[in-house]
N, C-alpha and C positions, 0 to 999 in steps of 0.2 A: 406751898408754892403752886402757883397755876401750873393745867399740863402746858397752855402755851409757852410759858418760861423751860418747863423741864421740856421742851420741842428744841427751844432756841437753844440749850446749853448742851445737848446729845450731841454728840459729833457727829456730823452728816458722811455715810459711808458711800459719798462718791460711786454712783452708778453710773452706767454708761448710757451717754443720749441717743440712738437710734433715730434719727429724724427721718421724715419721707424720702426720699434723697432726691439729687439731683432736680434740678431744675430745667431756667428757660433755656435759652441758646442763646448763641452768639450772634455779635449785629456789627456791620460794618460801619456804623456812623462813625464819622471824624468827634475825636476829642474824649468821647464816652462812648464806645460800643462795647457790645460783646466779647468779653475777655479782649476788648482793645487793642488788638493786634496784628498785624499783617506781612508781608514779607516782600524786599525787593532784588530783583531778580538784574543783575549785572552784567555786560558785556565787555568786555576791551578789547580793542582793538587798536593798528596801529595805521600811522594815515594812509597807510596801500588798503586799507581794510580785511589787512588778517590778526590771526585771534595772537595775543596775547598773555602769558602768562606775567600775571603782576600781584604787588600788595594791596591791600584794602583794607582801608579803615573806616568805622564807624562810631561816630558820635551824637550822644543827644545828651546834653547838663541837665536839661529838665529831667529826663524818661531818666538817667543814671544807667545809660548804657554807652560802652566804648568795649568794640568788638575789633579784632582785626583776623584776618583769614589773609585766603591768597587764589586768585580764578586758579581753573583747571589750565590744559593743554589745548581748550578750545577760550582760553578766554573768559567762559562762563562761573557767574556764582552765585546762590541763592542766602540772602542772610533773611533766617528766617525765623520767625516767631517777634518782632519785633514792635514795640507798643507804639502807637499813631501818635506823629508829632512831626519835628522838626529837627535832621538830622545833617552832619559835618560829613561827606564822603571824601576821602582821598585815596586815590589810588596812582600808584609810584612804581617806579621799575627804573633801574639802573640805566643811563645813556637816557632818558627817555625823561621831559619835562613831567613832574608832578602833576596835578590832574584834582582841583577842590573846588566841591562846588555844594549849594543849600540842598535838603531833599525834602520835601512837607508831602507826606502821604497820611491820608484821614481812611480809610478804605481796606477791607479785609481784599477786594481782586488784587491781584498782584501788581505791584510797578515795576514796568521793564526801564530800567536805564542804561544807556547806550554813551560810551565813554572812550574818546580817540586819542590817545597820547602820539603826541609826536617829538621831535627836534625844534620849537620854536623857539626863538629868544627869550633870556630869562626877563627882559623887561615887560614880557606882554604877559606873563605870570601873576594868577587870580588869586589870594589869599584870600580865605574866609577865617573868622576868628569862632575860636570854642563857644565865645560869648552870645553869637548868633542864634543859638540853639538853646540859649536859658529860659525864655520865655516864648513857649507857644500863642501867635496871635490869633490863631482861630479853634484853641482851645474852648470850651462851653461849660467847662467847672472846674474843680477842684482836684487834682486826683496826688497822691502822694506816692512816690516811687521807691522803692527797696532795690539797690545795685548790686551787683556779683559782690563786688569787695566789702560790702558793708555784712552781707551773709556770710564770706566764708570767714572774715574775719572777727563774728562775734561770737564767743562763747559763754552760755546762761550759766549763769550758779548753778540752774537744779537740771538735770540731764531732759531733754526731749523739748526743752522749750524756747529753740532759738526764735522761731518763725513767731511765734505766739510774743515771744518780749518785743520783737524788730516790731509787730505789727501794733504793740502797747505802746511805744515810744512814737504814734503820733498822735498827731492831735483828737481830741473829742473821745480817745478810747479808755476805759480805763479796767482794770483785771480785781476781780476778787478771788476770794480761796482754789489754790490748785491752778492756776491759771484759765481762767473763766473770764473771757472777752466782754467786754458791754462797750458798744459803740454808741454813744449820744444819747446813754440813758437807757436804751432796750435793751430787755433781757433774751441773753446772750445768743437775738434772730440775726448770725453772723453765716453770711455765705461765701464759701470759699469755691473757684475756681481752680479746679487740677488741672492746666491745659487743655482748659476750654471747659471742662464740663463742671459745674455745679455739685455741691457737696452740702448738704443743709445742716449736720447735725452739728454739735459742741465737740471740738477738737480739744479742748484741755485734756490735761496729763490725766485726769481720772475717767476721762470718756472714750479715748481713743488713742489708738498707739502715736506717736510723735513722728510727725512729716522728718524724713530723709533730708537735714538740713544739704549733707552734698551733691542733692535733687534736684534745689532749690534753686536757680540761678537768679532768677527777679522777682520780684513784685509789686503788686500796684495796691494801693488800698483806696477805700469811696466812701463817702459817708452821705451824699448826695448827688441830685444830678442824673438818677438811673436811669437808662436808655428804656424802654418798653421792655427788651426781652428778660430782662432780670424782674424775679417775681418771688413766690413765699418765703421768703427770709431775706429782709432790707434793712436790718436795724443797720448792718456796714457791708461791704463786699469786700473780699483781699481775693485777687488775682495771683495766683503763683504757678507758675510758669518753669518749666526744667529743658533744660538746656537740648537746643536742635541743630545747633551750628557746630554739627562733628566733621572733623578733618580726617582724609585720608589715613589709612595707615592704624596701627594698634594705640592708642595713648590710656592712660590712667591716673588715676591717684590712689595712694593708701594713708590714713592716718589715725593715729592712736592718741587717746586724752586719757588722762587722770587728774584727779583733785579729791577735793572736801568732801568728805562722808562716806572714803571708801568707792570713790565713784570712778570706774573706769570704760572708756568706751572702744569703739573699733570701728572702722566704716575702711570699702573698698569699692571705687569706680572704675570700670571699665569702658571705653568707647571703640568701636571698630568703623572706618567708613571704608566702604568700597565701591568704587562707581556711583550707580545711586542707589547702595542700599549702606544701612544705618543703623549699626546693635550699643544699646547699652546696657549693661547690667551693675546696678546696684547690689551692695549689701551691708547690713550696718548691724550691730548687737550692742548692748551697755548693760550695766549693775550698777546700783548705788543704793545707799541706805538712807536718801533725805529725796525720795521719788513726787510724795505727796507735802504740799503746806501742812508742819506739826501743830498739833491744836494748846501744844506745851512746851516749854522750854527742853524735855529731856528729850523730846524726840522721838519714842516708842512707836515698836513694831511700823515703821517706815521703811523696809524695805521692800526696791521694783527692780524690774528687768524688762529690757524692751527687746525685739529681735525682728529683724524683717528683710524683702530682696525686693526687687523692680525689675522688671526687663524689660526694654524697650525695642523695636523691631522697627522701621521706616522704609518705605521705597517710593522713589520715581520714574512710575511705570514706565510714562511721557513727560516731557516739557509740561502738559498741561494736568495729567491726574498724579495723584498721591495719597499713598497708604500709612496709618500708622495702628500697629498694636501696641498695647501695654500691657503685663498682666502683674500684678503686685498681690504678697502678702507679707500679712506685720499682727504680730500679736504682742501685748501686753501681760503682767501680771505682776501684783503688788500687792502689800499688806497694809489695809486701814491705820493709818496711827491712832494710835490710844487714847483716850484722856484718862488722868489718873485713876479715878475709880474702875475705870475697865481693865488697866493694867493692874490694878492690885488683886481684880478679881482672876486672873488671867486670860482675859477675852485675847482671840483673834480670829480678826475679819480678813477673808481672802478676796482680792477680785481679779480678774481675769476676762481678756478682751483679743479676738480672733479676726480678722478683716479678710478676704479675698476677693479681690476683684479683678475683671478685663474689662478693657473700654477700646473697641475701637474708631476711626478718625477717616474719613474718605473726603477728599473735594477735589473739584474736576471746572477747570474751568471752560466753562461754554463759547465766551467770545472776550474780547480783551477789557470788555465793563462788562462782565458778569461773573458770577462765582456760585458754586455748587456745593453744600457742604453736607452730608450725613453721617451721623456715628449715633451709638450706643452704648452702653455698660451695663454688664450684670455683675452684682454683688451680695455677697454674704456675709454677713455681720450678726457677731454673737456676743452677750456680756453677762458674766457670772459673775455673783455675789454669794459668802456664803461663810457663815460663822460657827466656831465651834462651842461645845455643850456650856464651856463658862461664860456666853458673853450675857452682857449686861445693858441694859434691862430688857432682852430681847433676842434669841436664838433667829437667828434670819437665813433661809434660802433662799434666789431668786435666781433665773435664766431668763433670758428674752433677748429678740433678735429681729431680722427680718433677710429676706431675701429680694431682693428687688430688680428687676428690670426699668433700663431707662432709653427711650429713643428720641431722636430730636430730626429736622430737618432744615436747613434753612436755605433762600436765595439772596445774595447780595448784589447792587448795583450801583452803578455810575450813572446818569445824563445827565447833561445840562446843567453843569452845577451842583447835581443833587447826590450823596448817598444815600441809598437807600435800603432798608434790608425787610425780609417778611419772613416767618418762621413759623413751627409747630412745634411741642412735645406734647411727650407722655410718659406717665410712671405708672409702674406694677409692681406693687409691695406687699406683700403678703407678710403677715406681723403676729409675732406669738410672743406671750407674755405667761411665766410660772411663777407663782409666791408663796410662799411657806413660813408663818414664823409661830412661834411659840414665847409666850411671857415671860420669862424668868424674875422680875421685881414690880409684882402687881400694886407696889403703894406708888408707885409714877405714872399709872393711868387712872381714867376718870373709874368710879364703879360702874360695876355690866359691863366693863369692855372684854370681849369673847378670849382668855386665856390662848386658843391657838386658831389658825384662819389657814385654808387652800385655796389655790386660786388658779385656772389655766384659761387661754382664752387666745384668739385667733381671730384675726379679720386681717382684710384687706386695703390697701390703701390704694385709692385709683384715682390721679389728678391729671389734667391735662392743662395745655396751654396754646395760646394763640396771637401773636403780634406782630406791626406792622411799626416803623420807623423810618424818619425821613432827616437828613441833614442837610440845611442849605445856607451860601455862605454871600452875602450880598456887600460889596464893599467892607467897609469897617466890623461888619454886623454879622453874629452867625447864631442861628436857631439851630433846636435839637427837639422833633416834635415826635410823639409817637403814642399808641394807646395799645393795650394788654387786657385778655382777658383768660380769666383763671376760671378753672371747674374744679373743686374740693370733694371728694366722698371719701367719708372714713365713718368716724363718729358720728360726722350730722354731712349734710349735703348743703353747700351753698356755693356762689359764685359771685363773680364780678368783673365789670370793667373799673381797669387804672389808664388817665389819663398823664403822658409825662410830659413838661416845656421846659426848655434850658432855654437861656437867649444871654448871650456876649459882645460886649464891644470892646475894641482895644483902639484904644487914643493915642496917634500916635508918635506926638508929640511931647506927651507925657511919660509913656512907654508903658501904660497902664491895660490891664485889661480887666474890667466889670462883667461879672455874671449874676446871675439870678436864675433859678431852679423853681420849680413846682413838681413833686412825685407823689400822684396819688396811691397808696398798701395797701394791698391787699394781702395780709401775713396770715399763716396757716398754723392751727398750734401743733406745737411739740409732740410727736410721737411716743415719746416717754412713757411707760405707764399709763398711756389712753384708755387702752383695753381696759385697764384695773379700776381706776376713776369714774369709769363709765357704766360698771358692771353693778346688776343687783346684787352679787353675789355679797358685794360689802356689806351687805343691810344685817347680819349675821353676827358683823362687826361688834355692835353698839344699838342700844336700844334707839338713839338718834341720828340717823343718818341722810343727809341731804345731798342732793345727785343736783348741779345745773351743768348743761353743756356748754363746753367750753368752745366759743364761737371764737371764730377768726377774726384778727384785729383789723381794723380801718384807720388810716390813717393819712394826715394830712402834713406834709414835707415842706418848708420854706426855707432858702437860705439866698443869701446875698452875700457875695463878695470880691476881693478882688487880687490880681496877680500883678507883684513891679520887681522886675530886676533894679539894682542898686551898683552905678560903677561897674556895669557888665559882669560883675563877680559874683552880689550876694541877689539873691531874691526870695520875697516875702508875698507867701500866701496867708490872707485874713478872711474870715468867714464870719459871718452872724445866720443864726440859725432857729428855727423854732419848728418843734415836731406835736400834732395832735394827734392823741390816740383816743377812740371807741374801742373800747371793750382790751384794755391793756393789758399783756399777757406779764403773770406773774408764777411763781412755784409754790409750793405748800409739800410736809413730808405727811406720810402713812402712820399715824399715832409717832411712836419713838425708832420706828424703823429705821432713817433714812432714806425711804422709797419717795422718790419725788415725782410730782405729778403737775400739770399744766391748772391754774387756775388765771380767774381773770378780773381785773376789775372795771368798774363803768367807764373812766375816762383818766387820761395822764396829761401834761403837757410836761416837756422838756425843752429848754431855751438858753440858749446860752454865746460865748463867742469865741474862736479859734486860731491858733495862728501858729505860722512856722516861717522860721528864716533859716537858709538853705544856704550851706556857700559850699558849692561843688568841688572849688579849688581857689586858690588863692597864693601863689607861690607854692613853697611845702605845706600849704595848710588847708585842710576843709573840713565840716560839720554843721553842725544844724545847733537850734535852741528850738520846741516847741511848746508852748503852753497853751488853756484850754480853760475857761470859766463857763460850769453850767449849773442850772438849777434843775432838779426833776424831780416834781412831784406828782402823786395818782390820788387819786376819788372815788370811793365806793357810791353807790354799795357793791359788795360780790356778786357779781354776774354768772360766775361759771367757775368748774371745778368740783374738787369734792367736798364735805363738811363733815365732821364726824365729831360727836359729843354737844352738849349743853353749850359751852361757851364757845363754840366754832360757829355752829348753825346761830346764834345768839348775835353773833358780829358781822351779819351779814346781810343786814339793814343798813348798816353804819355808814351814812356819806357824808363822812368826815376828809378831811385833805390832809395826809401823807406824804413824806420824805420816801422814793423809793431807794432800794437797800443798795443800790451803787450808784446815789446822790454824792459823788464826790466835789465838790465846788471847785477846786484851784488843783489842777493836773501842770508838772512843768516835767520838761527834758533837757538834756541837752550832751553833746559831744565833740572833742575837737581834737583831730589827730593831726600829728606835726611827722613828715615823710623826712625823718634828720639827716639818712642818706640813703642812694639808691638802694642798699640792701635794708636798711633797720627804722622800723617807726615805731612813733609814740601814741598811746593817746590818752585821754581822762575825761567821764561822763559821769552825769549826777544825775538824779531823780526827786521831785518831792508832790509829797501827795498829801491836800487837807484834812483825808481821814472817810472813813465811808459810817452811815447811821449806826447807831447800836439799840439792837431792836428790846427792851427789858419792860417788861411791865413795871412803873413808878411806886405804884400802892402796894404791888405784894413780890419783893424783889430782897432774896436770903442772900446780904452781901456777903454774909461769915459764908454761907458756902460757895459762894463764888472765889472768893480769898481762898479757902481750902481746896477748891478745885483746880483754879489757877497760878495761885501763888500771889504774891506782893508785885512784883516787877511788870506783870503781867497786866494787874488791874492798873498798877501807875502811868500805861501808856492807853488809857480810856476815862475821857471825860462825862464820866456819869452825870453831870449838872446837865453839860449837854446835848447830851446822849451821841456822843459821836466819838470814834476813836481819836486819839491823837494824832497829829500830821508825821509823817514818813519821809524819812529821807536816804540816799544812800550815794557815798561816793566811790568812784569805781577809775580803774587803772587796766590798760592792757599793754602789751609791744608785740612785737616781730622782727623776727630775723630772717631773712633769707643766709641759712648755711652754706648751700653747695646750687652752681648754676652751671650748667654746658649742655647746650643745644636743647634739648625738651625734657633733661632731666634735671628736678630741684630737690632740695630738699629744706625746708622753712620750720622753724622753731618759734610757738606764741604764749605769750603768757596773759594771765587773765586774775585780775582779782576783783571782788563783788562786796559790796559794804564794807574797805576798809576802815570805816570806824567802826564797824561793830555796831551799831546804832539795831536798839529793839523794836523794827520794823512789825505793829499788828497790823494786819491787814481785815478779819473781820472779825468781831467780838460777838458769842452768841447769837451768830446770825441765824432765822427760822433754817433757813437752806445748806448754810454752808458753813455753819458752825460757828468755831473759834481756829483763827488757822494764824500764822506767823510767818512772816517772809525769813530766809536765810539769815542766819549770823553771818561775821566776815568769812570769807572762801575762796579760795583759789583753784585754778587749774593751768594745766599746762597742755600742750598737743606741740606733737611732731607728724609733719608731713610730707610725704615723698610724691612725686609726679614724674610722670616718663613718656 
């Protein structure tokens, strides 16, 4: 058996990714800015013009946001964090006509709206329809929205992955082992926005503790279209956003889940408003025994624990400045699942995952088109690996971490038509990497490979940035122009300018709206085991050792497509797309370790087409269906990374054309809840998936020990002929009940069920990376929740 086969069939022990962090800033352009969002600032009054105390409602069907509050005793109210679109306001007070009107803000300065209720006749009364607000006309792409209700009310099979499924279930994305994101074919350069600030590294359940689903209030997801300030990690963006519109007065939630595999959780929110200041405090803990993808049907040594708190602090010093701190930590800790020969040996592998961080938030607005924004965050990030005396074929230590500071600054503006926004950051990372392993079954490496290896090693990571963006909206017509340039120093030193164009029309007669995109990448690799990959110290290794640096990817972005409501109810986003990569960033493990490291190859393209239909509501009814056809394939030869033995450095000429490993071709979704009465809904959601590559050497491939290693049932859902797993499916079931309601206190009861048929979901087979891992059998869970 080749060692690249016995590479592929090791179970990959899931280390945790460390990336540079944080990134660009945020940018006020209409349709795609900077974490996309802004805030409008409310007045009512009555027609003597004093202040008002009233209700207020907010809506947007595209954005999947519907907010309602109530002004102070002056009248005034700020709803804020709000994503840029086209929005339903009403506001209502008793004796006093209703009050509805459109609101379209593209722009991070804030909107002052000024709102006079008075006594007029009900005949001169302005309705506006929900429908008004489904499609944005001076939108500039694509952007997919995640709603309150659709977050609180989903719960994953496997504990910690609400955010990670809601973000799988759109288009162009698709997950392999552990829950490992790939947007449009990239390996997994997914950036997440925390309220506003940029996060680069691999949030799946083996990388990182699991986002605070009752954190979560919205999200936005992109797979195109980047404004200039978003930069090293573009393969997708997900925006998530935690709730700023707290009310007066103490309010909360508490709730408690149990289900399949022994899996029980706990989560507790608190909110406090007073005047203008703003506390919330998070806290959330779980146990389960199915934490990580099992590489086998029995399941072995798969048990995690998550635990963690948030606290959020806000004030409005003035009308015009405002402060936010945050300071959060969450740690992880789990046991690698087994594959059979490691459980009969009795291996076990621990890993363990530490986060702390604070980020604070400052903008001050200068004049009524201008806005001010500066923050930062430091953080601390640690991930342990570490196996005991039986494991097989390979006793493994490892630590590494980073410590990072990050600042940013930006100005946003208004004239003439135009938003505009210009920014800066910077990052300070300082990165240390330990490795230790020892051999334990020297017939599964090449001969000379060094029995035991040490390894420690320290650098910094120092990136900067710099952009400038413009958005301007001419009749029918609205551009999104802007250009970025990146500074890298880690491993090697390089840079660049990215130029980006959006350009839209909406026809409007047809009720259509056409876009088209151009984003030039500049993506930065993987933090990962940089240090390690990069170091002589491997030459120690193996009598054959080849070192290329792993350069930063370039890439060229195309996408066309278009936005139509249907009957004011449903609408359908379609996308056609094509991504070109120089120097495509790929993974490779450390002999049989698991220790994954950044390699690259010469050139990828990925192409394909997308689409989503969207019905927000529709009587008692609303949901979505999306599907997604792409092709991804890469080209050597091997550019960059590390190489270790005869047939590694051997294959690295080779510019042949490849299926890359989360080549999925036919991705579909879909879900539709029926609200049967005001207290109780239904709903039912499917999945299917064509299958991801399965990577086996043809000519030298031990199927009797693949059978022995995995079983019959195992190898029957893998198309050996050709080479691809079998397609995946699973149908799924949830309800809710609202128990108990009076005045602000409920109590609601949800049920959830995940593959009810059971169906033998593989997800990937001897993958180089990530193994052989299995999605859930059927599974259930239940959660009770209280609010007050």
């Amino acid at each position: 058996m080749s060692s690249r086969m016995i590479n592929c069939i090791q179970r990959h022990t899931m280390l945790f990714r460390p990336a540079c962090i944080l990134a660009v800033i945020m940018t006020a352009v209409p349709g795609l800015a900077q974490h996309e969002r802004g805030e409008i600032h409310l007045q009512v009054q009555d027609q003597s013009g004093g202040p008002l105390q009233a209700s207020v409602e907010l809506l947007s069907e595209m954005n999947q946001v519907q907010r309602a509050a109530s002004t102070d005793r002056e009248g005034h109210y700020v709803a804020r964090d709000l994503p840029f679109g086209v929005y339903k306001l009403r506001v209502s007070r008793k004796e006093f006509l209703p009050s509805e009107q459109l609101i379209k803000f593209r722009s991070e300065v804030p909107l002052t709206v000024s709102v006079t209720l008075g006594l007029a006749p009900l005949q001169n009364r302005i309705n506006v329809m929900d429908s008004a607000t489904l499609v944005d006309p001076q939108r500039t792409g694509t952007v997919y929205s995640v709603g309150p209700r659709a977050i609180k009310e989903y719960q994953p099979a496997q504990m910690g992955r609400n955010v990670t499924d809601l973000v799988d279930s759109q288009p162009g994305w698709v997950y392999e082992a552990n829950g490992v994101l790939h947007p449009r074919g990239s390996e997994y350069d997914v950036q997440y926005l925390l309220d506003g600030v940029p996060v680069m590294e691999n949030r799946s359940a083996a990388y990182a503790a699991p986002f605070e689903a009752e954190a979560v209030e919205s999200m936005r997801v992109m797979t195109a279209g980047f404004p200039a300030e978003y930069g090293r990690k573009l393969g997708g963006v997900v925006d998530v956003s935690s709730s700023k519109d707290i009310a007066p007065g103490l309010h909360g939630t508490a709730a408690a889940d149990a289900g399949s595999f022994s899996t029980t959780m706990g989560d507790v929110a608190i909110e406090y408003g007073r005047g203008s200041n703003r506390l919330t405090v998070l806290g959330s803990a779980g146990l389960t025994d199915r934490y990580l993808d099992s590489p086998v049907l029995a399941n072995y040594t798969n048990h995690g624990s998550t635990g963690g708190f948030t606290t959020a602090y806000s004030r409005d010093f003035t009308d015009r400045d405002h402060l936010r701190l945050s300071v959060s930590h969450d740690q992880v800790h789990y046991l690698v699942p087994n594959e059979l020969v490691q459980q009969e040996t009795g291996q076990r592998q621990n890993g363990a995952e530490v986060e702390t961080s604070a980020q604070l938030d400052y903008e001050r607005v200068l004049s009524p088109n201008l806005l001010l924004n500066a923050g930062g965050r430091v953080r601390d990030q640690s991930f342990r690996l570490w196996s005991n005396a039986l494991a097989t074929p390979v006793v493994l230590s490892q630590q590494r971490g980073f410590r990072e500071g990050y600042a940013r600054v930006t100005l946003a503006g208004q004239h003439a038509g135009h938003d505009w926004k210009i920014g800066a950051d910077a990052i300070l990372a300082p990165a240390h990497e330990a490795l230790q392993y020892l051999i334990t079954n020297p017939s599964l490496f090449d001969p000379g490979t060094a029995a035991s290896f040490s390894f420690r090693g320290r650098r910094t990571d120092v990136e900067s940035s710099a952009f400038f963006q413009d958005e301007l909206h001419w009749k029918s017509w609205n551009a999104n122009l802007g250009i970025r340039y990146d500074d890298y120093r880690f491993a090697l030193h390089q840079s660049a300018w990215s130029p980006r164009v959006t350009v839209s029309r909406f026809f409007t007669a047809a009720g259509v709206l056409a876009h088209a995109s151009y984003d030039r990448i500049f993506q930065t690799p993987a933090l990962e085991n940089l240090l390690l990959a990069s170091s002589p110290a491997l030459d120690q290794v193996s009598s054959l050792v080849l070192r290329l640096p792993v350069q930063p990817a370039h890439a060229n972005y195309y996408e066309v497509g278009i936005t139509k409501g249907f009957w004011s109810r449903l609408r359908l986003d379609a996308n056609v797309f094509r991504r070109d990569f120089r120097s495509y960033r790929d993974d490779d493990t450390l002999l049989n370790t698991g220790v994954s490291f950044p390699i690259a190859d010469a050139s990828a393209r990925i192409q394909g087409i997308e689409g989503r239909l969207e019905l927000p509501h529709w009587g008692r009814f609303s949901g979505f269906v999306s599907y997604a056809n792409q092709v991804a394939a890469a080209q050597g030869p091997i550019t960059g990374g590390l190489l270790i033995g005869a047939e590694a450095v051997a294959a690295v000429p080779d510019s042949s054309r490849f299926w890359v490993s989360q080549d999925q071709r036919n991705t579909a979704q879909g879900r539709l809840r029926f609200q049967a009465t005001r207290r109780f809904w239904l709903a039912a959601g499917a999945s299917f998936g064509s299958g991801l590559p399965v990577e086996l050497d043809r000519g030298d491939t031990d199927y009797d020990f693949l059978l022995a290693q995995y079983g019959p049932r195992i190898l029957d859902q893998v198309n050996l002929a050709r080479g691809r797993v079998r397609p995946s499916y699973s149908l799924d079931a949830a309800a809710g009940l609202n128990l108990y309601t009076k005045e602000k206190k409920t109590i609601t009861l949800q049920l959830q069920g995940s593959n009810l048929t059971n169906h033998l979901n593989v997800i990937n087979f001897t993958s180089l990376f990530s193994g052989t891992a299995l999605a859930p059998p059927r599974s259930f869970g239940v959660r009770l929740k209280m609010g007050f």
